[in-house]
BAPA-91522 format. One record per atom (N, C-alpha, C): residue number from 1; residue in three letters; atom name; y, z, x. Coordinates in Angstrom, 2 decimals. Layout:
- i, aa, at, v, w, u
- NUM, ALA, CA, Y, Z, X
...
//
This chain:
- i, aa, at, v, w, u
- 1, UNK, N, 56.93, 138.16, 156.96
- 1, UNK, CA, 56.56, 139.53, 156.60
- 1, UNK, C, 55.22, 139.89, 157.26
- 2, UNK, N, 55.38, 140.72, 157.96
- 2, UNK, CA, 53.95, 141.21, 158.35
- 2, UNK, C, 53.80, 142.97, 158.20
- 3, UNK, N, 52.29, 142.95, 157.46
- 3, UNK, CA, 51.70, 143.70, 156.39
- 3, UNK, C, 50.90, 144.96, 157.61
- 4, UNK, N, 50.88, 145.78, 157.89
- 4, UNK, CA, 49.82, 146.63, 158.91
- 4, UNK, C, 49.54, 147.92, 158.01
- 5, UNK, N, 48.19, 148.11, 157.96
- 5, UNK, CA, 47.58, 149.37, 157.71
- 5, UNK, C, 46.92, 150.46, 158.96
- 6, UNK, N, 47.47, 151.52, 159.03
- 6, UNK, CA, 47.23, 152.16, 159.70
- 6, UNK, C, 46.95, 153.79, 159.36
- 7, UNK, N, 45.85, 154.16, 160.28
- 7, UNK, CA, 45.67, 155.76, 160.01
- 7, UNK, C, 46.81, 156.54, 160.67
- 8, UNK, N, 47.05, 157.97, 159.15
- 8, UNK, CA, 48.17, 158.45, 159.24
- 8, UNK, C, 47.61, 160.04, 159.31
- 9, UNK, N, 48.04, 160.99, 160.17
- 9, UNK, CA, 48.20, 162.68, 160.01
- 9, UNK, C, 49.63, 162.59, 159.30
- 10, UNK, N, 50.53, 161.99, 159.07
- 10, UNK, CA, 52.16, 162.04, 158.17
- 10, UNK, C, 51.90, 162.42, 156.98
- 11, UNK, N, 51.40, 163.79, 156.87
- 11, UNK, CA, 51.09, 163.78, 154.91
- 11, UNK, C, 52.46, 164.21, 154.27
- 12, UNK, N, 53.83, 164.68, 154.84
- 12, UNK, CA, 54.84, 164.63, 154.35
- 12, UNK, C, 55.32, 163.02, 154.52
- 13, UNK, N, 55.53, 161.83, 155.30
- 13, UNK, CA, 55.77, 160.55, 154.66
- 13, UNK, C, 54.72, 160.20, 153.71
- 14, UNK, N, 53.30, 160.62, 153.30
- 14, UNK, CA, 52.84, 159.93, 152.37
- 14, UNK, C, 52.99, 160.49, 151.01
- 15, UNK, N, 53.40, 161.78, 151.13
- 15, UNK, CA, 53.89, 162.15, 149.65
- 15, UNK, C, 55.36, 162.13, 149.53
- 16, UNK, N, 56.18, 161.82, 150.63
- 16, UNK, CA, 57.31, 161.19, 149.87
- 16, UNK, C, 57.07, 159.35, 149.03
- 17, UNK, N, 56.46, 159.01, 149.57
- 17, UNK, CA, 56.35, 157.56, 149.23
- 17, UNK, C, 55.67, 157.82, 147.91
- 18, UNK, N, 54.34, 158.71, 147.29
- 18, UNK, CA, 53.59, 158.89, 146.36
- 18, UNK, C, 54.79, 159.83, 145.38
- 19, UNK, N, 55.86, 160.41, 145.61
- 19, UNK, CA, 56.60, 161.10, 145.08
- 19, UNK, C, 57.67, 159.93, 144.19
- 20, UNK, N, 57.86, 158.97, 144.45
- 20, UNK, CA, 58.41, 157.86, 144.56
- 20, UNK, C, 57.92, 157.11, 143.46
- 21, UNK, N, 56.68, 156.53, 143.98
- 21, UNK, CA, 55.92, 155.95, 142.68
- 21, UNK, C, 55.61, 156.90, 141.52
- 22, UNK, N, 54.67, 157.96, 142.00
- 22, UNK, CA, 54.24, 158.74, 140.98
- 22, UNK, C, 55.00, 160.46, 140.07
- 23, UNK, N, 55.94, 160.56, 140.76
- 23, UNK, CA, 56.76, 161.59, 139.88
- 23, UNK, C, 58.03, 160.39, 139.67
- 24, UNK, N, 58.75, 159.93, 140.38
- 24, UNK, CA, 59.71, 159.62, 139.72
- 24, UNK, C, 59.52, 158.14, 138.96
- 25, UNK, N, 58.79, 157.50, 139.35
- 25, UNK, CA, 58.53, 156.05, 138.33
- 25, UNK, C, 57.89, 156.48, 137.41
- 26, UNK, N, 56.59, 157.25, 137.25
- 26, UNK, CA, 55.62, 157.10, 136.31
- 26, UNK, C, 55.88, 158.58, 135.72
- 27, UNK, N, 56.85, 158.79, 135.73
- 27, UNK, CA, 56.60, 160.73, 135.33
- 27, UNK, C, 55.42, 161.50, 135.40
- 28, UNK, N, 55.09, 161.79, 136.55
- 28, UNK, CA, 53.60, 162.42, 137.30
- 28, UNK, C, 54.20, 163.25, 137.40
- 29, UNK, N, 54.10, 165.00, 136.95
- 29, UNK, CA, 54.45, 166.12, 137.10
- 29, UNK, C, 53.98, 166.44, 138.75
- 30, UNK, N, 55.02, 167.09, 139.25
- 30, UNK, CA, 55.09, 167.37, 140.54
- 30, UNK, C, 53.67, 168.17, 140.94
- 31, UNK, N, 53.24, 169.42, 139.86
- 31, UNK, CA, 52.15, 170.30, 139.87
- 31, UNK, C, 51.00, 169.00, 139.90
- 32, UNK, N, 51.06, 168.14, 138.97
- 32, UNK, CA, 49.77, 167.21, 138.97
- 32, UNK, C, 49.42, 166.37, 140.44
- 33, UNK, N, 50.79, 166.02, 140.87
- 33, UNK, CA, 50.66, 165.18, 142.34
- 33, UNK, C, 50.10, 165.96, 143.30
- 34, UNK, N, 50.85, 166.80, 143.45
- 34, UNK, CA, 50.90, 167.59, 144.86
- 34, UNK, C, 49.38, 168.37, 144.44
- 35, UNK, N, 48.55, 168.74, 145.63
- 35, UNK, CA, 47.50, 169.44, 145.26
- 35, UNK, C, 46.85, 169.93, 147.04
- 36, UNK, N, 45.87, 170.41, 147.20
- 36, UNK, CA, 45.30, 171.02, 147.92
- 36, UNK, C, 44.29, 170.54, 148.65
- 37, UNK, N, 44.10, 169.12, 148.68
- 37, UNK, CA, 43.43, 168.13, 149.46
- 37, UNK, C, 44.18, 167.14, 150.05
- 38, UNK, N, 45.16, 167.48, 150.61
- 38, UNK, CA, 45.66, 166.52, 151.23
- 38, UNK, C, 45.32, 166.46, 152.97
- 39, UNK, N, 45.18, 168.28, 153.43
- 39, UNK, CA, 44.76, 168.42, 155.07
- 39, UNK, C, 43.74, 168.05, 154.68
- 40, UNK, N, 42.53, 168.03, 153.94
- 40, UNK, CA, 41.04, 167.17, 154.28
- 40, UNK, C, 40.92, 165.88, 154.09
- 41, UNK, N, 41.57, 165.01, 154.08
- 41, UNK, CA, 41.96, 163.83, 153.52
- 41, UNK, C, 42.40, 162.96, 154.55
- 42, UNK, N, 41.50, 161.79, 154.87
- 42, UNK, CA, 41.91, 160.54, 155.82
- 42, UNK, C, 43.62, 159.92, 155.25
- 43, UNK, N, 44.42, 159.70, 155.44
- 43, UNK, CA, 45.48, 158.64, 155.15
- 43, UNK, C, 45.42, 157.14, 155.42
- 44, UNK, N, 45.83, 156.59, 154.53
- 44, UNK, CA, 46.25, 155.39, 155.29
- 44, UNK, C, 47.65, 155.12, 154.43
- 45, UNK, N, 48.59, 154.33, 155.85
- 45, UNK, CA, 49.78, 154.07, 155.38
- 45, UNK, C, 50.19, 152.57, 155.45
- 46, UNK, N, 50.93, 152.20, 154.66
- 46, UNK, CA, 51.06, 150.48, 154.99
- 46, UNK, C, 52.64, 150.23, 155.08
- 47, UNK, N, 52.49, 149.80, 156.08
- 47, UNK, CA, 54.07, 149.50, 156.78
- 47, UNK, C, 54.12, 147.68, 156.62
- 48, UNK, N, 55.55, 147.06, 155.83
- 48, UNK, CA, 55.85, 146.24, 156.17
- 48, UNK, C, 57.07, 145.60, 156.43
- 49, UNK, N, 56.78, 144.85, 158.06
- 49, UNK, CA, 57.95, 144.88, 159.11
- 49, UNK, C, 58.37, 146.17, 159.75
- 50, UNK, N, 57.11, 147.06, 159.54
- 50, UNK, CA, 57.80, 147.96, 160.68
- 50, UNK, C, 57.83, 149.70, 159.37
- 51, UNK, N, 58.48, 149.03, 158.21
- 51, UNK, CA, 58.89, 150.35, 157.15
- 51, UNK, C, 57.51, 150.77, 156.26
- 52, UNK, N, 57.18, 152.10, 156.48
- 52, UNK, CA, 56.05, 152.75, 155.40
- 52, UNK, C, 56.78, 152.34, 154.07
- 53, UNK, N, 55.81, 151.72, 153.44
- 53, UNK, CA, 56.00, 151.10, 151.64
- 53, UNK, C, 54.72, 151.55, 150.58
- 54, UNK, N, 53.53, 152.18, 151.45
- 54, UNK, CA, 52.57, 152.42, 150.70
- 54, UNK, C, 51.75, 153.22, 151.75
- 55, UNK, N, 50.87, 153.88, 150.66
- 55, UNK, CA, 50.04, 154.65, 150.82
- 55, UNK, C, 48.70, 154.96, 150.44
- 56, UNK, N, 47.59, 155.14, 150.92
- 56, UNK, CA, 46.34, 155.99, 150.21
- 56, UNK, C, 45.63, 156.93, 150.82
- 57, UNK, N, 44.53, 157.59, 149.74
- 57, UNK, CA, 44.41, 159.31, 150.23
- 57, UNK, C, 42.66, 159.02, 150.16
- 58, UNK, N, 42.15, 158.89, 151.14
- 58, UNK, CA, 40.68, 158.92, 151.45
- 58, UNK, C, 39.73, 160.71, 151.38
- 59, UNK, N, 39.09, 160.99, 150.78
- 59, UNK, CA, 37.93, 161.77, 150.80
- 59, UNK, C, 36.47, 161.06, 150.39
- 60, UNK, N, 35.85, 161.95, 151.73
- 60, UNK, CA, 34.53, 162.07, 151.56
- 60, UNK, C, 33.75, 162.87, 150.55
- 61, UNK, N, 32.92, 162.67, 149.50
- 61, UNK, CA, 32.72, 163.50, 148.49
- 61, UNK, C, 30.79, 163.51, 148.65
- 62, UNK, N, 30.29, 163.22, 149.34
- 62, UNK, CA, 28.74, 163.20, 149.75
- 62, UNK, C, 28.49, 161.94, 149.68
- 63, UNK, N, 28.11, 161.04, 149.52
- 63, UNK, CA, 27.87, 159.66, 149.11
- 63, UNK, C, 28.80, 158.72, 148.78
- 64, UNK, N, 29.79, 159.08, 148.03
- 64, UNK, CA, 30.98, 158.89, 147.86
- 64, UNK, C, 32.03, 158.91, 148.47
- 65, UNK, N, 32.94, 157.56, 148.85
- 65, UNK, CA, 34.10, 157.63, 148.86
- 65, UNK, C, 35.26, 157.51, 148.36
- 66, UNK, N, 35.91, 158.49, 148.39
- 66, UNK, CA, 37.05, 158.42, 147.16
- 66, UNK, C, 38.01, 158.12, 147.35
- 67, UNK, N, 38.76, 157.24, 147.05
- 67, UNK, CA, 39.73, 156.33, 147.26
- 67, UNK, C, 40.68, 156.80, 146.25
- 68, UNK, N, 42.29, 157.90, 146.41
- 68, UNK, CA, 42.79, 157.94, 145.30
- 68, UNK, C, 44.41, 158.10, 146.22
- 69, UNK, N, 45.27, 157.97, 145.35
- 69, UNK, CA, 46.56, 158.08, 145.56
- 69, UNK, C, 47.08, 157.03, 146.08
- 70, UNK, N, 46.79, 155.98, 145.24
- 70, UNK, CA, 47.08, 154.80, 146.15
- 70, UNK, C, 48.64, 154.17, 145.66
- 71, UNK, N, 49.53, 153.93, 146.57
- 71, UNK, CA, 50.72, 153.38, 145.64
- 71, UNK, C, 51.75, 152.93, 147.06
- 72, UNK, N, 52.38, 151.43, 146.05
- 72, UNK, CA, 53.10, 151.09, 147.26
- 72, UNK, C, 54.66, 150.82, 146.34
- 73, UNK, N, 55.76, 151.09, 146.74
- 73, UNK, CA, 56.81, 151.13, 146.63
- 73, UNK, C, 57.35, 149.98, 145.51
- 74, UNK, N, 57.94, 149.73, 144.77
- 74, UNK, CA, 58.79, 148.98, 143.68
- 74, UNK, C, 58.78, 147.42, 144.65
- 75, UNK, N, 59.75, 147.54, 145.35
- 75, UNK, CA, 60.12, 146.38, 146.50
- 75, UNK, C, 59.44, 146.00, 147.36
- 76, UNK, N, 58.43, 146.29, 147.29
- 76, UNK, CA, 57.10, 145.73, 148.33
- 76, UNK, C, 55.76, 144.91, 147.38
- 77, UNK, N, 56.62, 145.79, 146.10
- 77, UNK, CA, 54.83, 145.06, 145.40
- 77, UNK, C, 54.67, 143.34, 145.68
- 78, UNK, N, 53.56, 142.90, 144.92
- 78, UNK, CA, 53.44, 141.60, 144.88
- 78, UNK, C, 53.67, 140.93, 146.12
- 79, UNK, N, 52.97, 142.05, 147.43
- 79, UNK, CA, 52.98, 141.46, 148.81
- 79, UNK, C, 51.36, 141.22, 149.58
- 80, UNK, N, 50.51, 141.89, 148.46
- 80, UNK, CA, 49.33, 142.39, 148.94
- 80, UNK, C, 48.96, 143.36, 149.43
- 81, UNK, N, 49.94, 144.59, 149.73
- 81, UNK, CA, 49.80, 145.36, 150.09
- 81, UNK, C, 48.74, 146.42, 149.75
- 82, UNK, N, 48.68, 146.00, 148.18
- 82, UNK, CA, 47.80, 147.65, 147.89
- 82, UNK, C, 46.82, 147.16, 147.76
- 83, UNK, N, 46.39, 145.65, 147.98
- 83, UNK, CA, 44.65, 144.64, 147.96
- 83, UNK, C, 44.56, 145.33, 149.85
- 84, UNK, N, 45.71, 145.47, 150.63
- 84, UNK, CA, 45.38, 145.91, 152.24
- 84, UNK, C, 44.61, 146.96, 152.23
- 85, UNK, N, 45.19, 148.08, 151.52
- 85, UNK, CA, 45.16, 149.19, 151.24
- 85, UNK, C, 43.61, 149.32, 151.01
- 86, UNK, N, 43.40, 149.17, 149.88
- 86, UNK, CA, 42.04, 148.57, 149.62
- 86, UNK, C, 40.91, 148.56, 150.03
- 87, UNK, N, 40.91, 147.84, 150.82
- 87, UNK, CA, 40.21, 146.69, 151.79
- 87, UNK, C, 39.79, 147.74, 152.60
- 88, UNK, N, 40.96, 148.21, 153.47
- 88, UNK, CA, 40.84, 148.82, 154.87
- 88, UNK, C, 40.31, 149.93, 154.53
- 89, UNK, N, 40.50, 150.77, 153.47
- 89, UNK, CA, 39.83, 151.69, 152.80
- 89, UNK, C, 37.81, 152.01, 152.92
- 90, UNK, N, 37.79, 150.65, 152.01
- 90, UNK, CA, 36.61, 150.58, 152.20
- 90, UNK, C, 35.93, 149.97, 153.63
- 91, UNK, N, 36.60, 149.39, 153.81
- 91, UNK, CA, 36.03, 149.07, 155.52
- 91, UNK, C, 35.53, 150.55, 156.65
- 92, UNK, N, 36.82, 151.64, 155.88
- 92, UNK, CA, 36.60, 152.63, 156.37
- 92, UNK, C, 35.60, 153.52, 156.07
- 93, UNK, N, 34.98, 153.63, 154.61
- 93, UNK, CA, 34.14, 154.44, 154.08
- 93, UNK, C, 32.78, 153.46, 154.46
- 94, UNK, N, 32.44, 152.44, 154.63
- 94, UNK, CA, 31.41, 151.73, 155.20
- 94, UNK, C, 31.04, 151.94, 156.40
- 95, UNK, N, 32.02, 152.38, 157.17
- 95, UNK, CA, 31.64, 153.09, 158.60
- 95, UNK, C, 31.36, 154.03, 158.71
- 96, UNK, N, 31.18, 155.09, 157.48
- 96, UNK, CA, 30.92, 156.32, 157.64
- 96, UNK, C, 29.04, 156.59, 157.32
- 97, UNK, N, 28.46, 157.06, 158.06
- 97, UNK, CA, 26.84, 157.41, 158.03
- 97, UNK, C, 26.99, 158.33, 156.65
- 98, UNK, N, 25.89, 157.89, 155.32
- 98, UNK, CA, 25.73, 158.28, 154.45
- 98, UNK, C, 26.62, 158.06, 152.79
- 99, UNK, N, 28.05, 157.74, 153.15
- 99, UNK, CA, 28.77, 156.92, 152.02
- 99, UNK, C, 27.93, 155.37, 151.73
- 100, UNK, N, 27.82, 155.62, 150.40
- 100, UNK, CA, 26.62, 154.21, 150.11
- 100, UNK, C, 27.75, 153.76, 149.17
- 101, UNK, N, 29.02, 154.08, 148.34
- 101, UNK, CA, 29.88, 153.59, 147.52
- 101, UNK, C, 30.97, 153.87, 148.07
- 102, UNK, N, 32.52, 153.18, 147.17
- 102, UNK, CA, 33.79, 153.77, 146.94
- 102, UNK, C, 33.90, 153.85, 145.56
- 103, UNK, N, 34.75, 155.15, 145.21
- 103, UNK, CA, 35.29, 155.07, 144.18
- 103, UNK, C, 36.39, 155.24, 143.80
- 104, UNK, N, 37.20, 155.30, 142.82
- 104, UNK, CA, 38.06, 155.35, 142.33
- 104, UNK, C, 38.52, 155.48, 141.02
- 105, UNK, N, 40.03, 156.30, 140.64
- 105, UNK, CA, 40.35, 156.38, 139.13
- 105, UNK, C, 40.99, 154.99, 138.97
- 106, UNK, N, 41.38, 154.28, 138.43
- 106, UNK, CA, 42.20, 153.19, 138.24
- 106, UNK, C, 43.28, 153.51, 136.72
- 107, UNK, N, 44.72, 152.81, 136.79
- 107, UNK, CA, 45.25, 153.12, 135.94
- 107, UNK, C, 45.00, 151.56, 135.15
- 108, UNK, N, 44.71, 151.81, 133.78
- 108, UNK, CA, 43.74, 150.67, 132.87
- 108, UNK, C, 44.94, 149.47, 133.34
- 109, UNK, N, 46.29, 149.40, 133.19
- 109, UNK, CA, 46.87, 147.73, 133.77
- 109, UNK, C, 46.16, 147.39, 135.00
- 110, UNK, N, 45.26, 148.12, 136.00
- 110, UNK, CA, 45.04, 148.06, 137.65
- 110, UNK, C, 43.97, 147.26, 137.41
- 111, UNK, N, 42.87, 147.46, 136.34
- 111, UNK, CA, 41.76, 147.41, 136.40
- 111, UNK, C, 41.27, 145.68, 136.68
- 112, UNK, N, 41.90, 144.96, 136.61
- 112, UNK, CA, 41.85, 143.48, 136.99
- 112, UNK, C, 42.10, 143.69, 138.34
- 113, UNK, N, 43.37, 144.06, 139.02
- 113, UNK, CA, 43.52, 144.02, 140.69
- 113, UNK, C, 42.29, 144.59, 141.19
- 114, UNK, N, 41.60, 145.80, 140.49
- 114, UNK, CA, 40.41, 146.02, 141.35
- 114, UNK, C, 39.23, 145.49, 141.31
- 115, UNK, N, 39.24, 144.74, 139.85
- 115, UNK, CA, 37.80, 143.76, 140.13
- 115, UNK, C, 37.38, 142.76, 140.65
- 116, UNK, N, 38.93, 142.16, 141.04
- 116, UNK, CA, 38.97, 141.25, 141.92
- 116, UNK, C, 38.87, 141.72, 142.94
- 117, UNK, N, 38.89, 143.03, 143.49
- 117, UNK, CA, 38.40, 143.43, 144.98
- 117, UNK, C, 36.76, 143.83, 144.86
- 118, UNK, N, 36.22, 143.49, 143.86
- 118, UNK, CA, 34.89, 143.92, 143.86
- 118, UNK, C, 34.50, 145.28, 143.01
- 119, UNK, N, 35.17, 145.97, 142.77
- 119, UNK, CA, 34.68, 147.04, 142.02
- 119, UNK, C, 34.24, 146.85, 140.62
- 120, UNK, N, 33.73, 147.81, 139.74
- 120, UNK, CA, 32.86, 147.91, 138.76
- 120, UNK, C, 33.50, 149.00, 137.54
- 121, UNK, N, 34.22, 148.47, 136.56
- 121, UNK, CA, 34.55, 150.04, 135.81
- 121, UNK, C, 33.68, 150.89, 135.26
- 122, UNK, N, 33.38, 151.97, 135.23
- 122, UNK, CA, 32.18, 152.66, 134.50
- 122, UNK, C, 32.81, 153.75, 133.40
- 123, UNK, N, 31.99, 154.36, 132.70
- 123, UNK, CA, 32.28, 155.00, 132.11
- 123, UNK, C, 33.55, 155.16, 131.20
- 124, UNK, N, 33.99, 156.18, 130.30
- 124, UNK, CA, 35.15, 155.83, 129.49
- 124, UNK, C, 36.41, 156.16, 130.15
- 125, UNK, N, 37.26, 155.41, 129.29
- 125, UNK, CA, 38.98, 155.64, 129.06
- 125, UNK, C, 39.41, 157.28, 129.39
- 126, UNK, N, 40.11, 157.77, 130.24
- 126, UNK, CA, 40.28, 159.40, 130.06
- 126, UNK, C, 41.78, 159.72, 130.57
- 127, UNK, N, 41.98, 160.68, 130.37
- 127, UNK, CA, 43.56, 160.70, 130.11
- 127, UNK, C, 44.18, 161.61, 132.01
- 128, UNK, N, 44.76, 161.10, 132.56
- 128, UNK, CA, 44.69, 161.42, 134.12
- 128, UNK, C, 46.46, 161.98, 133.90
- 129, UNK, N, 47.08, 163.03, 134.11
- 129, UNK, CA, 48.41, 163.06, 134.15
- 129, UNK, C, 49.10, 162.22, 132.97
- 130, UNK, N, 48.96, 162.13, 131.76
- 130, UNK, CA, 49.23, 161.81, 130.97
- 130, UNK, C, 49.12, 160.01, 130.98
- 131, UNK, N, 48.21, 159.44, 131.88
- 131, UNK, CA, 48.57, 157.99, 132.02
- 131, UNK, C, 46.44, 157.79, 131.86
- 132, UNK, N, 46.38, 156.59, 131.34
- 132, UNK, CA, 44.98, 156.30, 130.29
- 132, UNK, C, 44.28, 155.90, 131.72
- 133, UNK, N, 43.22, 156.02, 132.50
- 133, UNK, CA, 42.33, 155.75, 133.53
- 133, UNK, C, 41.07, 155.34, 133.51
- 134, UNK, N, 40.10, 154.77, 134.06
- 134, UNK, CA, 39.08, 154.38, 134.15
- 134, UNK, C, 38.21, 154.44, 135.42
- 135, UNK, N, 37.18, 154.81, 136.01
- 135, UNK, CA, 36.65, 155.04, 137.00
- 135, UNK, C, 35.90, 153.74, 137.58
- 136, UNK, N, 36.40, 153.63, 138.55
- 136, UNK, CA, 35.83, 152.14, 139.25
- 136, UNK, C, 34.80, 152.22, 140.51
- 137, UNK, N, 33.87, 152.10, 140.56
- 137, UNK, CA, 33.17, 151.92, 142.07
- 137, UNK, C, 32.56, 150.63, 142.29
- 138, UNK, N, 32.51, 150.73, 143.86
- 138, UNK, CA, 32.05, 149.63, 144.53
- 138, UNK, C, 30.92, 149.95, 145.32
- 139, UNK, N, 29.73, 149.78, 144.80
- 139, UNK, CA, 28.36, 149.62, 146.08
- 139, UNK, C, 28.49, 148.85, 146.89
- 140, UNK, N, 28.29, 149.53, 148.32
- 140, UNK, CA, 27.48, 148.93, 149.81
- 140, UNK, C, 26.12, 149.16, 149.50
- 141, UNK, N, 25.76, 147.40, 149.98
- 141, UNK, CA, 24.74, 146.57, 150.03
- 141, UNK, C, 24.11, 147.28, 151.35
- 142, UNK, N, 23.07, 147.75, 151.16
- 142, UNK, CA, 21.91, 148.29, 152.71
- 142, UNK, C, 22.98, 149.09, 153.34
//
């Protein structure tokens, strides 16, 4: 199996794939998914063997990078894919002049996968599309 993350302009393959996980697995109302930041928004897509299985939705927010919409397909999980996802994410917001963090909502089962990537939960429990969340960031060091 080989895992590749790559930058995507495909914002119709990444909201079919996010349509996938998040309206039809998790009952994410279509109005809640779909929204109006998707043309300002870096992609990244994760193909493995070749097939898009996942996705995430990068914005710049001043200092902040926001790391949200992240989701990889039923049959791909438990490949590493969304630790790729991740990763390359922040690799990406570290290259940017003036992002000093990443952040992120996390859904509260996630919140172990992301602390093992380094992040930090802050603040409280809050209710995101009807599913319980927590806000996670990660500081860059200098």
């Amino acid at each position: 199996m080989t895992v590749e993350i790559i930058e995507t302009r495909d914002i119709a393959l990444c909201r079919q794939l996010r349509r996938v996980v998040f309206i039809d697995e998790q009952g994410v109302s279509e109005d809640r998914e779909l929204d109006d930041q998707d043309d300002a928004a870096l992609h990244l897509l994760a193909l493995l063997d070749g097939v898009a299985v996942g996705s995430a939705r990068l914005l710049v927010q001043g200092e902040v990078g926001k790391i949200g919409r992240v989701c990889v397909l039923d049959a791909a999980r438990g490949a590493g894919i969304g630790a790729a996802l991740i990763k390359v994410a922040v690799a990406r917001f570290r290259g940017i002049e003036g992002v000093t963090k990443a952040k992120l909502g996390a859904q509260l089962q996630a919140l172990g996968f992301y602390e093992r990537l380094g992040f930090q939960a802050v603040g409280p429990v809050y209710d995101d599309a009807g599913i319980a969340h927590r806000d996670m960031v990660l500081g860059f060091d200098g």
